[in-house]
DRENTOR-469865 format. One record per residue: x, z, y of N, C-alpha, C, O in turn. Coordinates in nm, 4 decimals. Last residue first. Example, Ala and Ser with C-alpha at 12.3 -4.5 7.8 and 13.67 -1.06 7.14 Angstrom:
2
((1.2850 0.7080 -0.2250) (1.3670 0.7140 -0.1060) (1.2900 0.7870 0.0030) (1.3409 0.8039 0.1138))
((1.3190 0.7800 -0.5690) (1.2300 0.7800 -0.4500) (1.3200 0.7800 -0.3300) (1.4236 0.8465 -0.3319))
This chain:
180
((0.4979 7.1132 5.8147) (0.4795 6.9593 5.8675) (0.5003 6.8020 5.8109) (0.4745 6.7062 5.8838))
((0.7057 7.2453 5.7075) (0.5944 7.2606 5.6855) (0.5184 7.1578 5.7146) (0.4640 7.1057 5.6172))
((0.9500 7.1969 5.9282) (0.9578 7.2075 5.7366) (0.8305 7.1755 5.6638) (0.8315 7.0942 5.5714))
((0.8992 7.3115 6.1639) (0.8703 7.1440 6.1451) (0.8723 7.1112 5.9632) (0.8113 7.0260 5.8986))
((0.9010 7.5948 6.0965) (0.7809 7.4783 6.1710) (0.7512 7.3589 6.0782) (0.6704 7.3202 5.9937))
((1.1474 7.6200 6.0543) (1.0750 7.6477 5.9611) (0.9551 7.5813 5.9507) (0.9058 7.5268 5.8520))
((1.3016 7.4611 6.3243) (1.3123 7.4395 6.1490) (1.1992 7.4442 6.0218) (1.1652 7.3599 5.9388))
((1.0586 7.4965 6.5855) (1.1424 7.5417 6.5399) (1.1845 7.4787 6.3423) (1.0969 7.4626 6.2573))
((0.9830 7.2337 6.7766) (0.9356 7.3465 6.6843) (1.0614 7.3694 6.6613) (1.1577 7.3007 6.6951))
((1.0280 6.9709 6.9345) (0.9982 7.1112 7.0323) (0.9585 7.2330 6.9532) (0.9100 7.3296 7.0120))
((1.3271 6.8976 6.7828) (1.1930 6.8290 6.7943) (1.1652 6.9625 6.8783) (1.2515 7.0489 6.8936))
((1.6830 6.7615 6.9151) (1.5151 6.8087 6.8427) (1.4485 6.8403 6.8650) (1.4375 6.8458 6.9875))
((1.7388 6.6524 7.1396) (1.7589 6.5743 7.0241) (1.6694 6.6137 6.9046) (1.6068 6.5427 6.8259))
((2.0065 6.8844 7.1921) (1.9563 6.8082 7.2504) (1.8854 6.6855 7.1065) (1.9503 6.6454 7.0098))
((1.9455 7.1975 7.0910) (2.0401 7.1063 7.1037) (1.9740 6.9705 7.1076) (1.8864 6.9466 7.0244))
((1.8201 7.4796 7.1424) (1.8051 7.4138 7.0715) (1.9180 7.2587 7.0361) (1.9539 7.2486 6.9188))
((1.8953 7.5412 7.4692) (1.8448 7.6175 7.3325) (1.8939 7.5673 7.1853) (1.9923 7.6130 7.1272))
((1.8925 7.2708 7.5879) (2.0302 7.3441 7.5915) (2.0225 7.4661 7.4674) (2.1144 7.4856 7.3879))
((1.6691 7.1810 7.5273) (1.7230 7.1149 7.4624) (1.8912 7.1748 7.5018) (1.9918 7.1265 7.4498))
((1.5346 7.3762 7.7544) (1.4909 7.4050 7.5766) (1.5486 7.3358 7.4959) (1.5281 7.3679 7.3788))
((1.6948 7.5357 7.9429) (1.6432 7.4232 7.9329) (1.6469 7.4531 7.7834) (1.7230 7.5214 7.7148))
((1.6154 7.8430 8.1139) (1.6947 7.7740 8.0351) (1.6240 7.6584 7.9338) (1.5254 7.6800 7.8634))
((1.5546 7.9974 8.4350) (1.5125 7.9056 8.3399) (1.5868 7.8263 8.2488) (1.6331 7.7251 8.3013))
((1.5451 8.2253 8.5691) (1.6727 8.2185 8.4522) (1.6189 8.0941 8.3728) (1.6383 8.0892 8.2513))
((1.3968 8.2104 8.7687) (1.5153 8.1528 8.8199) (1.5933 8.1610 8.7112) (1.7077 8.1167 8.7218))
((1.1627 8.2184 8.6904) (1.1763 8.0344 8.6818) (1.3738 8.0609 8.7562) (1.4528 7.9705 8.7832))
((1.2230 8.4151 8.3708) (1.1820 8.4119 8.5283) (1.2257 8.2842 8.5545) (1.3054 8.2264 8.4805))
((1.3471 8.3739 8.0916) (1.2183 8.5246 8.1467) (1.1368 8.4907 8.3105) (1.0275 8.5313 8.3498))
((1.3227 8.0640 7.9914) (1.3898 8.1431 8.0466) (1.2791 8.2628 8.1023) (1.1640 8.2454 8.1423))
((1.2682 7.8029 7.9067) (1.2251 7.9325 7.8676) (1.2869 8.0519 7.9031) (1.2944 8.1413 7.8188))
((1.1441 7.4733 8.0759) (1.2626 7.5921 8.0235) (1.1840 7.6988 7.9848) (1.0638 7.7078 8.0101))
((1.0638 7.2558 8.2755) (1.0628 7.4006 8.3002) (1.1204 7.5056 8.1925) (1.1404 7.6210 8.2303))
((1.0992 7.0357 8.1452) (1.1536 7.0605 8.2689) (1.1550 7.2078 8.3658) (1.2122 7.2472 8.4675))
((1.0260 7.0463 7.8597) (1.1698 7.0561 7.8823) (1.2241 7.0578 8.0417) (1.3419 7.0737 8.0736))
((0.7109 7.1875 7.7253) (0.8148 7.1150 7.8345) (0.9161 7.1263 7.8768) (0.9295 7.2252 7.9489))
((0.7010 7.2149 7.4398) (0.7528 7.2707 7.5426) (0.7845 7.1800 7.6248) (0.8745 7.0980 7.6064))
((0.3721 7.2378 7.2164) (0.4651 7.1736 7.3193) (0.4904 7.2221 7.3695) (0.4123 7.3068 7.4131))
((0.3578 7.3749 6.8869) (0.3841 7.4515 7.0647) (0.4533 7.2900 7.1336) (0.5626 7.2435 7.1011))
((0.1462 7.2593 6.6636) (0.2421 7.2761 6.6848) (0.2527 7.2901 6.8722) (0.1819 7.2358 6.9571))
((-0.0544 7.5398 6.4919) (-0.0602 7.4709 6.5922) (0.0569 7.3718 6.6733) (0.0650 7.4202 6.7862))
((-0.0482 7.7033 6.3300) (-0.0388 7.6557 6.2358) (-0.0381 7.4832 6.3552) (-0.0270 7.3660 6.3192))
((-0.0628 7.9577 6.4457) (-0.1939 7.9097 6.3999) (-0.1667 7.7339 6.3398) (-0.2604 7.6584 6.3135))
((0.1311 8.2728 6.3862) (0.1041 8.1134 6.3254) (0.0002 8.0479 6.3554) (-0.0793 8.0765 6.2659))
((0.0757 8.5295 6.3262) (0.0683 8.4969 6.4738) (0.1145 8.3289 6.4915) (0.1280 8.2757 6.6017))
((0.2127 8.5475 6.0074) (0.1689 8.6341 6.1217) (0.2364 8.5325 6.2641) (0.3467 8.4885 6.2967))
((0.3538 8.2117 5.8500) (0.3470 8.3974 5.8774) (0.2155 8.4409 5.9931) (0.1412 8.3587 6.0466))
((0.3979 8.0222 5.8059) (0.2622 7.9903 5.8336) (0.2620 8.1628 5.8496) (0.1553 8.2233 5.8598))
((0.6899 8.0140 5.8180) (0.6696 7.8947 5.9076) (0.5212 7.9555 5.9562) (0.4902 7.9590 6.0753))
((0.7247 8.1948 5.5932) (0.7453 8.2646 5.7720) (0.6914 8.1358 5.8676) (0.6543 8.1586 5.9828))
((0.6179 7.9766 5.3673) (0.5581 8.1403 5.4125) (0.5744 8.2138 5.5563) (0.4862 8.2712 5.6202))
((0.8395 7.8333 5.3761) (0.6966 7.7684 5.4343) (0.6372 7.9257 5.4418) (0.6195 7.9731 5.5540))
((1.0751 7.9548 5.3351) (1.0499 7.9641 5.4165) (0.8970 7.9041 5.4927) (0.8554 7.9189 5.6076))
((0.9959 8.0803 5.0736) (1.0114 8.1419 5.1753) (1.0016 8.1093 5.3194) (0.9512 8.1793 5.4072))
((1.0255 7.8273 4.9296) (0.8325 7.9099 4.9190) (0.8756 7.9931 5.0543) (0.7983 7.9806 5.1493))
((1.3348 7.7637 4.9383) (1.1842 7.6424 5.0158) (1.0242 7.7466 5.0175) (0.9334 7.7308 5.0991))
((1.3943 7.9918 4.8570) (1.4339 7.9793 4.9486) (1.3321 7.8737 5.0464) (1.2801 7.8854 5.1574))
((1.3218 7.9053 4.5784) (1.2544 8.0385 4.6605) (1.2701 8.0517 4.8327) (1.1903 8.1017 4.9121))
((1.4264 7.7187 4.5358) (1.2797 7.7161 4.5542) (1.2013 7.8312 4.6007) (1.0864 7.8520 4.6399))
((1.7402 7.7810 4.5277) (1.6738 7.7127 4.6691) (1.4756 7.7070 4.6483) (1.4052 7.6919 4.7482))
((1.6883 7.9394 4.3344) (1.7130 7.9982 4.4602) (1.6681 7.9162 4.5614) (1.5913 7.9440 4.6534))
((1.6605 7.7596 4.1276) (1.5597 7.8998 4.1630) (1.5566 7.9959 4.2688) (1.4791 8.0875 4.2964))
((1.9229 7.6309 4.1342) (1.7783 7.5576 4.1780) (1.6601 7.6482 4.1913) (1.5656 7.6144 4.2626))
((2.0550 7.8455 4.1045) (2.0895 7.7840 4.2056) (1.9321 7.6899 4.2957) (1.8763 7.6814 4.4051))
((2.0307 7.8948 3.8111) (1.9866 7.9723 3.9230) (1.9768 7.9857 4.1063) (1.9315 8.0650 4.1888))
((2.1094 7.6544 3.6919) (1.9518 7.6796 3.7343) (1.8932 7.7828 3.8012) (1.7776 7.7932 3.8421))
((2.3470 7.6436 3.7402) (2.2616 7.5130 3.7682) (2.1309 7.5592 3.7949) (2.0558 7.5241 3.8859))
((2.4802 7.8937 3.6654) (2.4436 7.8542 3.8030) (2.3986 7.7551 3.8453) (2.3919 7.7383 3.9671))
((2.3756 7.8487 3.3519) (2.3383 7.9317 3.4398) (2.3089 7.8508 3.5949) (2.2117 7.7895 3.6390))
((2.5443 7.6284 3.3494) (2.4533 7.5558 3.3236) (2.3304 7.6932 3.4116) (2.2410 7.6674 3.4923))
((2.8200 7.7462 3.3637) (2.7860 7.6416 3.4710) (2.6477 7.5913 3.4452) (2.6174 7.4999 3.5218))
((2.8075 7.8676 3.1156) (2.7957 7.9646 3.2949) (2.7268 7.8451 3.3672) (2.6137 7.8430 3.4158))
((2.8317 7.7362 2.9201) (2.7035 7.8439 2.9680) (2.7205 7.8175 3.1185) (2.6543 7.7593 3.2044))
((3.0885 7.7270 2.8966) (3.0251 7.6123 2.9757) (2.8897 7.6482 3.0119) (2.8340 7.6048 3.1127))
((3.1597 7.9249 2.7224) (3.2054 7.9250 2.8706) (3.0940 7.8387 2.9562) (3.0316 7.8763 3.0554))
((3.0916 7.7869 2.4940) (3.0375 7.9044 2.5295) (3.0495 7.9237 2.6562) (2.9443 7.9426 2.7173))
((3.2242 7.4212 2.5175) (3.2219 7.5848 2.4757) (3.1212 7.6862 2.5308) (3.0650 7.6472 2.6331))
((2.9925 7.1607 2.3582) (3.0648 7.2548 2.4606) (3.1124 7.4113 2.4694) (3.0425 7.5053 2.4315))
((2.8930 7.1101 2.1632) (2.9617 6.9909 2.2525) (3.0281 7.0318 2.3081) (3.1348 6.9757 2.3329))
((2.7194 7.2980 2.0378) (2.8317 7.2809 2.0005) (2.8718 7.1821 2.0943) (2.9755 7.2251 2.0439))
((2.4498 7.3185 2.1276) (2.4303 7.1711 1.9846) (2.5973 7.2018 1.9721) (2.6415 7.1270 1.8848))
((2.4554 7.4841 2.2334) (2.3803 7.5119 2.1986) (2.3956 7.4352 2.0648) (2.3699 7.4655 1.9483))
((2.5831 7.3657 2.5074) (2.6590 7.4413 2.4217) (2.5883 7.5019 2.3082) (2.6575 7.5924 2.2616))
((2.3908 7.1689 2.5545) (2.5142 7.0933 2.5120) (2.5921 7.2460 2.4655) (2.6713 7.2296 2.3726))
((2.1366 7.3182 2.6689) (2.1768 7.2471 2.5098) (2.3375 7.2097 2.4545) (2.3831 7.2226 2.3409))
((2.2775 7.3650 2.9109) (2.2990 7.4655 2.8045) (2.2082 7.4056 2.6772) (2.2241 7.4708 2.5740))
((2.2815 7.1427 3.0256) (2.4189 7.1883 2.9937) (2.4046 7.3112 2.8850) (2.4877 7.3461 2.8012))
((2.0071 7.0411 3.0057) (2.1124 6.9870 2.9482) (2.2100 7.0690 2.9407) (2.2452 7.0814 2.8234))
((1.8803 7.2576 3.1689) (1.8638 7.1962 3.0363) (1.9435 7.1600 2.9489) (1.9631 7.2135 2.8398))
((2.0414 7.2096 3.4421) (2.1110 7.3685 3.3416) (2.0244 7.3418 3.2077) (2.0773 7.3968 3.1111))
((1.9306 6.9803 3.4824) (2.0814 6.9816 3.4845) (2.0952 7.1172 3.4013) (2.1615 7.1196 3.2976))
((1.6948 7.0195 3.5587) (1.7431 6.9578 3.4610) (1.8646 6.9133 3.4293) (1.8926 6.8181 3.3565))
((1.7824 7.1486 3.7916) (1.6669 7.2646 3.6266) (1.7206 7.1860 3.5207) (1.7755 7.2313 3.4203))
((1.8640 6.9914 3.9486) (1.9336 7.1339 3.8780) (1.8635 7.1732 3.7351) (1.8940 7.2113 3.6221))
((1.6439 6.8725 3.9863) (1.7421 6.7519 3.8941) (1.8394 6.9116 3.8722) (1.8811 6.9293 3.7577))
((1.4440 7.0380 4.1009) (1.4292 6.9367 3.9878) (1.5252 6.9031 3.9064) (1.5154 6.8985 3.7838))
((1.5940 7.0619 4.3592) (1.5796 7.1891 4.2574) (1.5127 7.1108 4.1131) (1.5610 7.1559 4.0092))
((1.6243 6.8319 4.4617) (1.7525 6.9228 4.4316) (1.7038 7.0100 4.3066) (1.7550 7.0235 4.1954))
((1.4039 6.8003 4.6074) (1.4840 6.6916 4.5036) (1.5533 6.7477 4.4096) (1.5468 6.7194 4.2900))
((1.4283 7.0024 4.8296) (1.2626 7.0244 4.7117) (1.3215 6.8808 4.5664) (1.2755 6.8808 4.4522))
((1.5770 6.8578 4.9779) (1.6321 7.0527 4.8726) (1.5156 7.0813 4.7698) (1.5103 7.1526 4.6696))
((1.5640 6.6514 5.0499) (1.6478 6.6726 4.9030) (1.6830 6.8014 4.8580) (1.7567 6.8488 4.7715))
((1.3416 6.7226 5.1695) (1.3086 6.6571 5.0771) (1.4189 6.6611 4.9732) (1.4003 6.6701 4.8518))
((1.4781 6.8275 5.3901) (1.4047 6.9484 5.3349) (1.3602 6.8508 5.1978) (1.3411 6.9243 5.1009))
((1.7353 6.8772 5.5757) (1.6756 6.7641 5.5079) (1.5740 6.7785 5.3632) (1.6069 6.7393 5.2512))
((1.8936 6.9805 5.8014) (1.7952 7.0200 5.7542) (1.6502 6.9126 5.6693) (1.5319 6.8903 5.6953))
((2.1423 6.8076 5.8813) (2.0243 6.7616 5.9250) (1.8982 6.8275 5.8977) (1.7949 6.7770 5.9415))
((2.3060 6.9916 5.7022) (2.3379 6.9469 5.8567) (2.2549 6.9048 5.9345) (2.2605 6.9388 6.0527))
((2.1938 7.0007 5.4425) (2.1791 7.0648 5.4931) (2.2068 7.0705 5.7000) (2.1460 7.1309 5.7883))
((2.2911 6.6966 5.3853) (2.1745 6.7441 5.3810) (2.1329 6.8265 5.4728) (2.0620 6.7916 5.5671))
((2.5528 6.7594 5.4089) (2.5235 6.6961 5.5191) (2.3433 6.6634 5.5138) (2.2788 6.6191 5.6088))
((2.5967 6.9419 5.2175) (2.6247 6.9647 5.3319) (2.5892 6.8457 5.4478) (2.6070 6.8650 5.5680))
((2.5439 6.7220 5.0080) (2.4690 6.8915 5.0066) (2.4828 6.9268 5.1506) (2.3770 6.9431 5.2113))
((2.7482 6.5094 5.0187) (2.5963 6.5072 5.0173) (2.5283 6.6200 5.0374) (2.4266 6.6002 5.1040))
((2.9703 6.7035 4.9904) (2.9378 6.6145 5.0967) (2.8264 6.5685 5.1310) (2.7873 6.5728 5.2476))
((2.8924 6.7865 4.6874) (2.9527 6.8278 4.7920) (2.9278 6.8028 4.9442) (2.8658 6.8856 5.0110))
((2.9226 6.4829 4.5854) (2.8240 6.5295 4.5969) (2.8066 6.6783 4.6912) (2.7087 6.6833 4.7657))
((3.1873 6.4280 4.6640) (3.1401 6.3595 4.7035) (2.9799 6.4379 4.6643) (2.9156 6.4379 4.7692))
((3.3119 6.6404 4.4373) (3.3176 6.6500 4.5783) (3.2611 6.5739 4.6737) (3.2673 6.6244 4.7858))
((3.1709 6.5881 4.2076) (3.1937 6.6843 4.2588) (3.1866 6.6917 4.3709) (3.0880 6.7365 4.4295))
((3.3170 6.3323 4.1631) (3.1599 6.3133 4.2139) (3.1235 6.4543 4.2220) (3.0047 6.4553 4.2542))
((3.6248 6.3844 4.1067) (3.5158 6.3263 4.2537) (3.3783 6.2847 4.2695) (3.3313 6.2194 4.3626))
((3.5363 6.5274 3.9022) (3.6181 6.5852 3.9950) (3.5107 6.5234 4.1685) (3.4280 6.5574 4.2532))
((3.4370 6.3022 3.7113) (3.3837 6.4375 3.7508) (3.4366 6.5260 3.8481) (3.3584 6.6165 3.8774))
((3.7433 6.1581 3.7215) (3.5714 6.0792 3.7780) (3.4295 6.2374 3.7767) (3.3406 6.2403 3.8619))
((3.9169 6.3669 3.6360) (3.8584 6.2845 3.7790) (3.7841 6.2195 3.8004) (3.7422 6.2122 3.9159))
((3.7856 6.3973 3.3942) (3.7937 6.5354 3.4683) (3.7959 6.4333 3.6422) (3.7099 6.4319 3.7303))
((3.8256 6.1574 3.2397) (3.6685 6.2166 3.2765) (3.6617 6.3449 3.3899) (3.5623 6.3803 3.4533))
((4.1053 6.0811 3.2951) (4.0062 5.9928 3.3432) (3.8986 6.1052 3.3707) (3.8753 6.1469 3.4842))
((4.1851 6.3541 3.1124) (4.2406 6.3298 3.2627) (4.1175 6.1968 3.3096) (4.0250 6.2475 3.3731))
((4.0722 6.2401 2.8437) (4.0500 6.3533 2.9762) (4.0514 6.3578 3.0826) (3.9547 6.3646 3.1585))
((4.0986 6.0550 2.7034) (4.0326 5.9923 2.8484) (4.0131 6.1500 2.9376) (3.9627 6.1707 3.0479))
((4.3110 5.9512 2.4095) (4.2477 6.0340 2.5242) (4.2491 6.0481 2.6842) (4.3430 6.0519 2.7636))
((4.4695 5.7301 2.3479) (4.2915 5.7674 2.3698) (4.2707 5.8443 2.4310) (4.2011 5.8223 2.5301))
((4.7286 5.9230 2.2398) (4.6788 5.8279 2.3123) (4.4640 5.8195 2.2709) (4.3812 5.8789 2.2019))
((4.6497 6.2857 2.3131) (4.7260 6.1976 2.2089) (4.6908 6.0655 2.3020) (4.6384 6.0787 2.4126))
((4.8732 6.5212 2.5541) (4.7357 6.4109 2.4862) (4.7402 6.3203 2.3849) (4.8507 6.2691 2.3665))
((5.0091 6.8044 2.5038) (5.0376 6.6744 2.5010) (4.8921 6.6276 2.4731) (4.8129 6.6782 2.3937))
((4.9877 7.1238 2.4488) (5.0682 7.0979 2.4860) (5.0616 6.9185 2.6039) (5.0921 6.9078 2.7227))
((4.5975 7.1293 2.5783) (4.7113 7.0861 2.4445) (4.8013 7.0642 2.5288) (4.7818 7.0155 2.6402))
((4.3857 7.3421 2.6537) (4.4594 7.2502 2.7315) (4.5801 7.2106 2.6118) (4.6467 7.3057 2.5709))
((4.0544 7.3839 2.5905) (4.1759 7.4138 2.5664) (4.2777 7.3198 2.6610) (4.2322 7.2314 2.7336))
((3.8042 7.4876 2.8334) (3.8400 7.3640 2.7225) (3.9854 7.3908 2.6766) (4.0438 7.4371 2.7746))
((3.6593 7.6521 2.9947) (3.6686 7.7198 2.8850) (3.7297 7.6015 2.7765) (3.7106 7.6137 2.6555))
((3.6361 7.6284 3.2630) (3.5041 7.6155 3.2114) (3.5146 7.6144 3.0488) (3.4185 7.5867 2.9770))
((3.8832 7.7075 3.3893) (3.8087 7.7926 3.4074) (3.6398 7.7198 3.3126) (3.5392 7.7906 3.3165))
((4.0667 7.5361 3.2122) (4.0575 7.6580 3.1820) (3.9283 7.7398 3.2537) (3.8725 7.8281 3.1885))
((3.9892 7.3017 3.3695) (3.9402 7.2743 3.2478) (3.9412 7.4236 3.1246) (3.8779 7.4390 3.0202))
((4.0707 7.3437 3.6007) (3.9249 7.3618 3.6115) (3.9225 7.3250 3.5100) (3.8090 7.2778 3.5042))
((4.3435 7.3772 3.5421) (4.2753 7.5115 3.6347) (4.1135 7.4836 3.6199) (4.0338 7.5773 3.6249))
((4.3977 7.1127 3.4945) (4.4135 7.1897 3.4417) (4.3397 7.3297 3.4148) (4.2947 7.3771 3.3105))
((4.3578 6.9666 3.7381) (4.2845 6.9379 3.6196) (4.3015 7.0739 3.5583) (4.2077 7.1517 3.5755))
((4.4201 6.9881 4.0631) (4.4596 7.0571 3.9663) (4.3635 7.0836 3.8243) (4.3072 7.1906 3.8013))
((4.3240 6.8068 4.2160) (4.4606 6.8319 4.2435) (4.5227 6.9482 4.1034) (4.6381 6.9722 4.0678))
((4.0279 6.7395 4.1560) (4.1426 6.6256 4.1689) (4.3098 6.6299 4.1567) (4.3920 6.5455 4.1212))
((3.9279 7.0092 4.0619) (3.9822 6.9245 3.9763) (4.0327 6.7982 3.9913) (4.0769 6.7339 3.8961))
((3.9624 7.1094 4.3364) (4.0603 7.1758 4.2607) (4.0780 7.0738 4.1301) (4.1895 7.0466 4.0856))
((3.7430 6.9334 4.4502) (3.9229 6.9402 4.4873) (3.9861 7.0073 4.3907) (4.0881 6.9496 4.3529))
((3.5785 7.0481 4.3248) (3.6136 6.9155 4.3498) (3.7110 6.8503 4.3205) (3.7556 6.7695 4.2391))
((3.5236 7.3048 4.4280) (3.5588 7.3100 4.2457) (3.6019 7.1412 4.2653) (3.6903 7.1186 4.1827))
((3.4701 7.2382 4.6819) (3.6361 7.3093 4.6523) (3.6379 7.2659 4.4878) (3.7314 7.2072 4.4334))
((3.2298 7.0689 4.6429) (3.3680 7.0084 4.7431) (3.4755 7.1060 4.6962) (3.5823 7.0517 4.6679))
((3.0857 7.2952 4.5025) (3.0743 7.1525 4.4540) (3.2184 7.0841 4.5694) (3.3171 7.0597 4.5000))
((3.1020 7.4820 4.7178) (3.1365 7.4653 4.6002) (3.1360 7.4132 4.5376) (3.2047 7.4620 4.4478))
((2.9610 7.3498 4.9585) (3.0552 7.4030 4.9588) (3.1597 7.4521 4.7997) (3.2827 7.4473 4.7991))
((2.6818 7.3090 4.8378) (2.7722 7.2035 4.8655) (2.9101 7.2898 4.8721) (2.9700 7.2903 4.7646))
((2.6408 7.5777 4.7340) (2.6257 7.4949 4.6318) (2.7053 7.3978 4.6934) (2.8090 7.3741 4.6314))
((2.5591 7.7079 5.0572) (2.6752 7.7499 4.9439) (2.6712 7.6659 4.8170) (2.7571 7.7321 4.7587))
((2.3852 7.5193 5.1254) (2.5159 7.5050 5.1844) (2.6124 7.5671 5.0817) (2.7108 7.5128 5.0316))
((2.1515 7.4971 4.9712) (2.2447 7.4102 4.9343) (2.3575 7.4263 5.0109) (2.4493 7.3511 4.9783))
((2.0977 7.7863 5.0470) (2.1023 7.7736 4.9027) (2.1863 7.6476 4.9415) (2.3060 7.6751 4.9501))
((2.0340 7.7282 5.3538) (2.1663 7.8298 5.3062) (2.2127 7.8133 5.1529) (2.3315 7.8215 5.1220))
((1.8480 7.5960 5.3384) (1.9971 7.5406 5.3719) (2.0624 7.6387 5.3403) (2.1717 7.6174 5.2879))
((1.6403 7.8381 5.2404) (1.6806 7.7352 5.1699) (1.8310 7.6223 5.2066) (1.9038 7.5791 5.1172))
((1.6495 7.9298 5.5026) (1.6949 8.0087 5.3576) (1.7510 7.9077 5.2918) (1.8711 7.8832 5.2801))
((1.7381 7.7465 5.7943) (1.6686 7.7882 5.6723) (1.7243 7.8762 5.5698) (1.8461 7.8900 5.5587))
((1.9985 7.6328 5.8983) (1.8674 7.6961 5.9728) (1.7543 7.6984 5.8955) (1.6585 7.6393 5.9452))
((2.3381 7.6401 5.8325) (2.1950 7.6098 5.8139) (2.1112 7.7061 5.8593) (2.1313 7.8274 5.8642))
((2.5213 7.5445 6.1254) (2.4970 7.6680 6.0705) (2.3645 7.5866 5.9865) (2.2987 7.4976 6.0405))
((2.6979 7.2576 6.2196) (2.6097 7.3145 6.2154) (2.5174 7.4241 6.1352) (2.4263 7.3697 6.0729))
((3.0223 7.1358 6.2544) (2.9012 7.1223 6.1763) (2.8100 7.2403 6.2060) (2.8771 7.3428 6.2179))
């Protein structure tokens, strides 16, 4: 898979990446992720109770969203990181009402925190990078390269611009084409 090539991929790579382990940990180990967000764990369940159900159907849309983040970021998919930061904000709304109205413990704060500091990162991360896209010595022009002559210092180090870059994208660079 492919390094992100933005600030902003970097915000959803570390968010996907943690959304897939906290995932996993609550498919394979409920327990561990119901202590780390602060829920008691009772000896025994009584009947009715749907824990175990809600922790894995939250488990795996964890990790399946996870998967979505990172493969966002794989393609540099700049609409669901400007998507992203919306439905976070309104994601750390909700979670920190819900400990606010009591639904949830105090603990559960946190996760409503890194909902929205997460989404304040990637928007900084999206202002940042349209800012270096239109930076100094920008005219805002996009560069055709011709791919039969290369960029190489001299025509004998000529290196092909889809060996640079990887075959398949566009002749700007990330930040460029972001802006565009």
């Amino acid at each position: 898979m492919r390094l992100p090539r933005s600030v902003a991929g970097w915000t959803i790579a570390v968010f996907g990446v943690l959304a897939l382990v906290l995932g996993a940990v609550g498919l394979l180990w409920p327990e561990a992720l119901l202590r780390m967000l602060g829920f008691e764990i009772p000896p025994s369940r009584a009947p009715g109770d749907y824990t175990g159900v809600f922790v894995t159907a939250s488990s795996m849309a964890s990790f399946n969203m996870g998967v979505y983040y990172l493969l966002a970021t794989a393609t540099e998919w700049r609409a669901f990181y400007r998507f992203t930061v919306v439905f976070r904000l309104v994601t750390s709304a909700v979670f920190t009402l819900a400990v606010l109205a009591d639904i949830a413990p105090g603990r559960f704060f946190g996760v409503a925190a890194w909902e929205g500091l997460g989404a304040l990162a990637t928007a900084g991360g999206l202002w940042w990078d349209a800012r270096r896209s239109t930076g100094a010595g920008t005219t805002g022009v996009r560069r055709i390269i011709d791919p039969t002559v290369g960029s190489g210092s001299t025509p004998d180090e000529a290196e092909r611009d889809d060996d640079r870059r990887g075959a398949g994208t566009s002749a700007v660079g990330p930040a460029t084409d972001a802006v565009q």
